[in-house]
C-alpha positions in Angstrom: 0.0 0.0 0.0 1.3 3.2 -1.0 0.5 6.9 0.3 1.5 9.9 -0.2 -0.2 13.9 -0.4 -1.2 15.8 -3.6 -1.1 19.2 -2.9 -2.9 20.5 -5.6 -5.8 18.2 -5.3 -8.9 20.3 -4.0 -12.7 18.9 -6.0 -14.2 16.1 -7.3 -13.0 17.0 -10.6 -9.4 16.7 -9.6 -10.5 13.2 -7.5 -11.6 11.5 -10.8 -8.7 12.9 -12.9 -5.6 11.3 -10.2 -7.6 8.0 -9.9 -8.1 7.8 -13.5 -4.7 8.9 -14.4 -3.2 6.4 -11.5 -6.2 3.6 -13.2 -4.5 3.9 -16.4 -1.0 3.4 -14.6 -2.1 -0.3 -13.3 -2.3 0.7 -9.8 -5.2 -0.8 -7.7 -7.9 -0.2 -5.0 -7.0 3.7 -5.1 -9.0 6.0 -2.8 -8.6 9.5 -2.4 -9.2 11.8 0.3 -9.9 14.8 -1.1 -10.4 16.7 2.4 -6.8 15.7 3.1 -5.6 15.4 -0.1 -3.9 12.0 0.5 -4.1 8.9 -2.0 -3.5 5.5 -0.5 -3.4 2.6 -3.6 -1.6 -0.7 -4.2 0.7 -1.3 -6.8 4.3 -1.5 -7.5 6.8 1.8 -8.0 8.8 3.9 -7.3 8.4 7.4 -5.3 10.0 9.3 -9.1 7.3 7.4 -10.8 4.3 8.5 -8.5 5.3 11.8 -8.9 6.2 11.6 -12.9 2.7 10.3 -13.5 0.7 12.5 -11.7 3.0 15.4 -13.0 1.8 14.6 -16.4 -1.7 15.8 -15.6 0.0 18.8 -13.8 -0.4 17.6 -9.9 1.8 17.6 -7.3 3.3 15.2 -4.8 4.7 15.9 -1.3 7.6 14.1 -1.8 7.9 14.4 1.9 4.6 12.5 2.9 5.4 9.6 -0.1 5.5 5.9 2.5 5.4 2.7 1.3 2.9 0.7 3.6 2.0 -2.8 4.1 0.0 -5.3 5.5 0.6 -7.1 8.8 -1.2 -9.3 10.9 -0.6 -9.0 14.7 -2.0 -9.8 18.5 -0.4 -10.2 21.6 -2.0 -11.6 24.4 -0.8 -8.6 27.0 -3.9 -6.8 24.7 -6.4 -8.4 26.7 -5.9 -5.6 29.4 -7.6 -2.8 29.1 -4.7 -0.5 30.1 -2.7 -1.9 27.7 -5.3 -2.0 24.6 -5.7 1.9 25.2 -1.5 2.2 25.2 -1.7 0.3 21.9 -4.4 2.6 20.6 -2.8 5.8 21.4 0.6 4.3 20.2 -1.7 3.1 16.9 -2.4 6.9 16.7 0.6 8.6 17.3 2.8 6.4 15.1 0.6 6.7 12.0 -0.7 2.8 12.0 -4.1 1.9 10.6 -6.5 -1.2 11.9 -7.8 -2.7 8.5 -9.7 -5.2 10.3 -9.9 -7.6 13.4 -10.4 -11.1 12.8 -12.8 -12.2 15.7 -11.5 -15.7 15.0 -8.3 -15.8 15.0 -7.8 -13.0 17.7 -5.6 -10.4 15.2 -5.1 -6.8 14.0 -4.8 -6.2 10.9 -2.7 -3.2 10.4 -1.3 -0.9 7.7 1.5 0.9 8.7 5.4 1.4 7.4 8.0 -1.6 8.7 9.8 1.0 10.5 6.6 2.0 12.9 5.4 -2.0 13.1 8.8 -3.0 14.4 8.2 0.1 16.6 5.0 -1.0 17.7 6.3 -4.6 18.4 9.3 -3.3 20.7 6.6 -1.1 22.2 4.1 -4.1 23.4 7.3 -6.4 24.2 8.2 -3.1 26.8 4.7 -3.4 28.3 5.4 -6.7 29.6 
């Protein structure tokens, strides 16, 4: 999962233009916050290529907010406090990590968030022990 800021990005008009544009591109599931002006999609790139394409139609990137997200899947059983669940949702907050989903099932998170900030979060839960 990629994100990143178009600061130029203000209507509806400008909404169907980057998704179309990023469509044509082969990148997937896009959805744009035009409130924010954030895109998050899936696909394979580079950061020079994000901004190249969307260039091309005269809109600009903060290179600055550009990350490279994925996918994990985690739980720890230290959760099951209460204390701690609210420590891991302000840390979830702070750090720029997103619950996707909770699998009722198997008792997991799933999370979107850079590797940087999940190995962050893991050190943080391990500390809470």
């Amino acid at each position: 999962m990629i994100k990143f800021q178009v600061d130029n990005m203000s209507c509806g008009s400008c909404r169907v233009k980057v998704k179309a544009k990023l469509e044509d591109n082969g990148f997937e599931n896009i959805n744009i916050d035009v409130n924010n002006n954030y895109v998050t999609m899936e696909g394979t790139t580079t950061k020079k290529e994000v901004i190249d394409i969307l260039a091309s139609i005269k809109y600009v990137v903060d290179e600055n907010t550009y990350e490279d997200h994925k996918i994990y899947t985690y739980w720890d059983d230290i959760l099951l406090k209460e204390e701690s669940m609210n420590l891991f949702n302000q840390f979830l907050e702070e750090n720029n990590i997103d619950i996707i989903d909770f699998d009722d099932e198997e008792i997991t998170f799933k999370l979107q968030a850079k590797e940087s900030n999940f190995n962050q979060l893991k050190e943080y839960i391990s500390s809470l022990k």
